[in-house]
C-alpha positions in Angstrom: -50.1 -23.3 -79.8 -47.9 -21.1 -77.4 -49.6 -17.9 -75.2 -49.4 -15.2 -77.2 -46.7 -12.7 -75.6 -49.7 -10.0 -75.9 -52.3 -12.1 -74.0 -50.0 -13.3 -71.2 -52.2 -13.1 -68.0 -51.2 -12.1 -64.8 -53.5 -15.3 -63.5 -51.7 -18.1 -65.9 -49.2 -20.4 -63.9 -45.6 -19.0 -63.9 -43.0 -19.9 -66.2 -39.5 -20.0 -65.3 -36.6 -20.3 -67.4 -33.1 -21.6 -65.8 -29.8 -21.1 -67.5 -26.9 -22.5 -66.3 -24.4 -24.7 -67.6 -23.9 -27.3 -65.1 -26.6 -29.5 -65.1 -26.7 -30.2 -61.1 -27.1 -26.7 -60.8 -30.5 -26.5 -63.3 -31.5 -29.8 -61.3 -31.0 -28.7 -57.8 -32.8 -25.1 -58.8 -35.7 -27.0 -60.6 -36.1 -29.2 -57.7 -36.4 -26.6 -54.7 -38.9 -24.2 -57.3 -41.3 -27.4 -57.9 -41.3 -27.6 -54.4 -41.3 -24.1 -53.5 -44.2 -22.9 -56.5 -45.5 -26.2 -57.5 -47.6 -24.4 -60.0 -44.9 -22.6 -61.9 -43.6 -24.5 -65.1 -39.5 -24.9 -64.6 -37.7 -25.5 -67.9 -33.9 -25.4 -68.0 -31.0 -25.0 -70.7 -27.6 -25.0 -70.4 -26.3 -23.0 -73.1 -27.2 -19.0 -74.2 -28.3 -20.5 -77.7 -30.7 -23.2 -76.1 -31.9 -20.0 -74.4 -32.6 -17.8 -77.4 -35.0 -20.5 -79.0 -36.6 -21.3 -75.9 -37.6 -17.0 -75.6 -38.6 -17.2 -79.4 -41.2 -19.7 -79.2 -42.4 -19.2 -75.7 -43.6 -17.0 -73.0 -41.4 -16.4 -69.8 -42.3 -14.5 -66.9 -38.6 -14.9 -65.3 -35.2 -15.9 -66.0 -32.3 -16.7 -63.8 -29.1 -16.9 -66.0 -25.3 -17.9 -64.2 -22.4 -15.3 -65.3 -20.7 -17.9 -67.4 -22.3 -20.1 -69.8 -20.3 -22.6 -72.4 -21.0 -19.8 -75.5 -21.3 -16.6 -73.8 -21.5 -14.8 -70.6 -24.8 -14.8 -68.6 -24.7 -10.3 -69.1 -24.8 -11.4 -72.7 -27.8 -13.3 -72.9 -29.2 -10.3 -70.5 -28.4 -7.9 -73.2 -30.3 -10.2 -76.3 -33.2 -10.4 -73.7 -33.4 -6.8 -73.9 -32.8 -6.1 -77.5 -33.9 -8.6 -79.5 -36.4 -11.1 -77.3 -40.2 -10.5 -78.0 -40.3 -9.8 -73.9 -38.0 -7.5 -73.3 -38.7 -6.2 -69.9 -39.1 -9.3 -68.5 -37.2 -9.9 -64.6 -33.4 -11.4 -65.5 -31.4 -12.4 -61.9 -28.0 -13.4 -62.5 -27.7 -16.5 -60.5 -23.7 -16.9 -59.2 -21.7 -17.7 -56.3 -19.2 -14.4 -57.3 -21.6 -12.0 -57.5 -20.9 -9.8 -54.9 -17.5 -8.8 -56.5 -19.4 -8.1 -59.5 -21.9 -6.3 -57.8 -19.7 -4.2 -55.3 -17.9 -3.1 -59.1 -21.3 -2.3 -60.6 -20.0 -4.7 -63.5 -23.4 -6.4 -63.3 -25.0 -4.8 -66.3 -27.9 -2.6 -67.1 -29.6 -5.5 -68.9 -29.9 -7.3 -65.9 -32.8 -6.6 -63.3 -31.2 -8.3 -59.9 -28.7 -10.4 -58.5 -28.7 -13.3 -56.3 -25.9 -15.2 -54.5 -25.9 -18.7 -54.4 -24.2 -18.9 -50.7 -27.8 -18.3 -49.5 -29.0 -21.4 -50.8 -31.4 -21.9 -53.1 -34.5 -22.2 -50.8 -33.9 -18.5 -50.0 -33.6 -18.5 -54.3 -37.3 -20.1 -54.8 -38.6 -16.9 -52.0 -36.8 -14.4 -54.1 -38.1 -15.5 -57.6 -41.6 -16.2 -55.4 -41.5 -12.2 -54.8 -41.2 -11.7 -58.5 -43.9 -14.2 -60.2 -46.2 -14.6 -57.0 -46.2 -11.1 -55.1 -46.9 -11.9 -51.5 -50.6 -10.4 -50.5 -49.8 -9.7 -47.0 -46.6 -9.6 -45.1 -45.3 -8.6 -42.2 -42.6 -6.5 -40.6 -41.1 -2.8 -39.4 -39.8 -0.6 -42.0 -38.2 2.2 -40.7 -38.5 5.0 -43.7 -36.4 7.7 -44.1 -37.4 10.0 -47.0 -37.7 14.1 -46.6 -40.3 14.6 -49.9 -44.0 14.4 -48.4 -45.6 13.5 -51.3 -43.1 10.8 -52.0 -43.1 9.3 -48.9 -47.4 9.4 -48.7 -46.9 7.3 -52.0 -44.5 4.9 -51.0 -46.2 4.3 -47.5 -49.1 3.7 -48.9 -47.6 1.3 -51.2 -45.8 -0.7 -47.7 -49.1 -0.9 -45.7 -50.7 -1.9 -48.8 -48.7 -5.2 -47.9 -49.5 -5.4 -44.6 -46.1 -3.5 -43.4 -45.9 -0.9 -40.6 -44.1 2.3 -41.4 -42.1 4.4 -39.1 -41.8 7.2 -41.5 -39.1 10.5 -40.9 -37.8 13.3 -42.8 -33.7 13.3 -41.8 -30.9 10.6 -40.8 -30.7 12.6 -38.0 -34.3 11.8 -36.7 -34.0 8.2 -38.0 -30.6 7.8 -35.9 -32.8 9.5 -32.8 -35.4 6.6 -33.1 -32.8 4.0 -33.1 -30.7 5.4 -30.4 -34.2 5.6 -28.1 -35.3 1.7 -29.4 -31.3 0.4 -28.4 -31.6 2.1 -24.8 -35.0 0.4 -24.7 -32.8 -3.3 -25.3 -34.4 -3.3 -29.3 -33.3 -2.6 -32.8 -36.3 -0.5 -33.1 -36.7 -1.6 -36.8 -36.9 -4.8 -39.1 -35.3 -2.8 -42.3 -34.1 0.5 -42.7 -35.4 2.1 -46.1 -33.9 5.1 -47.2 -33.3 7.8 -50.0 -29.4 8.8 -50.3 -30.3 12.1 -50.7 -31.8 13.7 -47.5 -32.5 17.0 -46.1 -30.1 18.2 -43.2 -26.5 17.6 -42.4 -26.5 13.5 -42.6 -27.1 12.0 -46.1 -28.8 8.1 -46.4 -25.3 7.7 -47.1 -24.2 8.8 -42.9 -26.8 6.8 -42.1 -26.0 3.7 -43.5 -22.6 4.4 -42.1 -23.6 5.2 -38.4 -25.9 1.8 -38.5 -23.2 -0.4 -39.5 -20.1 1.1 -37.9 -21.5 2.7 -34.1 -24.6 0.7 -34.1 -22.7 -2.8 -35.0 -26.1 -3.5 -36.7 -24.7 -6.0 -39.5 -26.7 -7.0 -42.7 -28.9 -9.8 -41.3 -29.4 -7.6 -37.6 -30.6 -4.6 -39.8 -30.8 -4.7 -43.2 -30.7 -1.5 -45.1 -32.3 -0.6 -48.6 -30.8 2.4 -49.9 -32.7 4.1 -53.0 -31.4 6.3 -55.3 -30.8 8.5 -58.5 -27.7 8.7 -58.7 -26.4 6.1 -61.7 -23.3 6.6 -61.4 -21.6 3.2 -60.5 -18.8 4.4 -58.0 -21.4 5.8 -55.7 -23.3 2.9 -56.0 -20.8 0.7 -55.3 -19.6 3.0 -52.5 -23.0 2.3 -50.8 -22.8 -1.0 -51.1 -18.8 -1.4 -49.8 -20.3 0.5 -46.8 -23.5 -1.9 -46.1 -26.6 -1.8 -48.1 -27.6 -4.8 -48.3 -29.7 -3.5 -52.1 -29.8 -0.5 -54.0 -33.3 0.8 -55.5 -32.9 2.9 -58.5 -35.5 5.7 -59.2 -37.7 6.4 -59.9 -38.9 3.6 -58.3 -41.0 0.5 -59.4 -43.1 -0.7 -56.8 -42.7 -4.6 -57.9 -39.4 -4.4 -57.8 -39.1 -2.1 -54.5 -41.5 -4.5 -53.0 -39.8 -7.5 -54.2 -36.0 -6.5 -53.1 -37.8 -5.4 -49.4 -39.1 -8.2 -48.6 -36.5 -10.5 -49.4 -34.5 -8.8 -47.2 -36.7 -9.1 -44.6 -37.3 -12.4 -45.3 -33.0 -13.3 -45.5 -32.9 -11.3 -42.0 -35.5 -13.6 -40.5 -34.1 -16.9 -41.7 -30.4 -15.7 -39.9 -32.1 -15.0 -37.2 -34.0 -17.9 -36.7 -30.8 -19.9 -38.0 -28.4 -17.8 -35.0 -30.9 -18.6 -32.2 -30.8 -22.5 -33.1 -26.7 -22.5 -32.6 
């Protein structure tokens, strides 16, 4: 008899659902997650209709799902997850190598909780899910945190160092542009990852900042990643963001799993391209 979806424990091993048509694909992703979270149960289907029965009679605690399936698109099976499926709130990633297209269009859905592109490989896939279904206790890392609310910023700082990261908190791009102007004199970055709220107090939005970090700093994606958060649905500015750098968008208010989650992947990506540009 199946865990009841009510009962599902936080401590019970991890149960992953892969949907993907091509069967090298479910293979290759099963493979590396084994590896990766040897405790997790894998199971994988190739079609949206395999993947219906499977969420009927079972419990899931994440689903990765390609764009295109042999009966439907991936967004589909997104949007059953979240209407009709017992668990409805549980983590969907779309899975696909032409994501970022999709993405940089905000096309991707509002059924769908994240997005992952398979040109990073899928080891870096097994971290990302890890962030989802086995939350990291400790990690490490700079976060340089631009938000000009007080109380907001208290809360989400103590949600960072909760995780063993160290905040460099300010209230303006301005003063965030001052710290990173000091650190590059000084031969650094001055940060690991850039977090910041689009709408900021002063003359410089998150938006400037983002700009000025990519464009006069040269800081690229895996050099400095940024996390932009912000209120503002509307999918043109989103994707505007996103055309000029952010490596993720948080919507808020925010969640802290999923703020957490998209942070330290990023910082993890950053490390791994680091590490991988020192070795050439």
């Amino acid at each position: 008899m199946s865990t009841s979806f009510s009962n599902r424990v936080a401590s019970a091993a991890p149960r992953v659902l892969v949907v993907d048509g091509s069967k090298v694909v479910r293979q290759l992703i099963t493979r590396v997650l084994n590896a990766e979270l040897p405790d997790a149960e894998v199971i994988g289907c190739g079609t949206g209709a395999q993947a219906h029965q499977l969420l009927e009679s079972g419990v899931f605690d994440f689903i990765t799902v390609s764009l295109r399936l042999p009966d439907m698109d991936g967004l589909e099976l997104a949007r059953y997850v979240r209407e009709f499926a017992p668990q409805i709130y549980i983590p969907i990633v779309v899975v696909s190598g032409d994501v970022d297209d999709r993405l940089h269009r905000r096309t991707l859905g509002e059924h769908v909780t994240d997005y992952f592109d398979k040109s990073l490989g899928f080891q870096a896939l097994a971290e990302f899910i890890r962030g989802y279904v086995r939350p990291e206790s400790m990690a490490e890392g700079e976060v340089l945190y631009v938000e000009d609310s007080r109380v907001v910023a208290l809360a989400t700082r103590r949600v960072l160092e909760k995780y063993g990261l160290t905040v460099r908190h300010v209230i303006s791009a301005e003063d965030a542009l001052t710290m990173l102007e000091t650190a590059k004199a000084q031969g650094v970055i001055g940060a690991d990852i850039v977090l910041t709220d689009v709408s900021l107090k002063g003359e410089l939005t998150g938006g400037d900042l983002l700009e000025r970090i990519r464009r006069d700093y040269g800081y690229g994606k895996g050099s400095l990643p940024v996390l932009v958060m912000t209120g503002d649905e509307n999918p043109a500015n989103q994707a505007a963001l996103l055309k000029a750098g952010a490596n993720d968008l948080v919507e808020k208010p925010i969640e802290e799993k999923l703020l957490i989650t998209k942070l330290l992947f990023q910082l993890r990506v950053a490390r791994h391209l680091r590490e991988r540009d020192a070795a050439l």
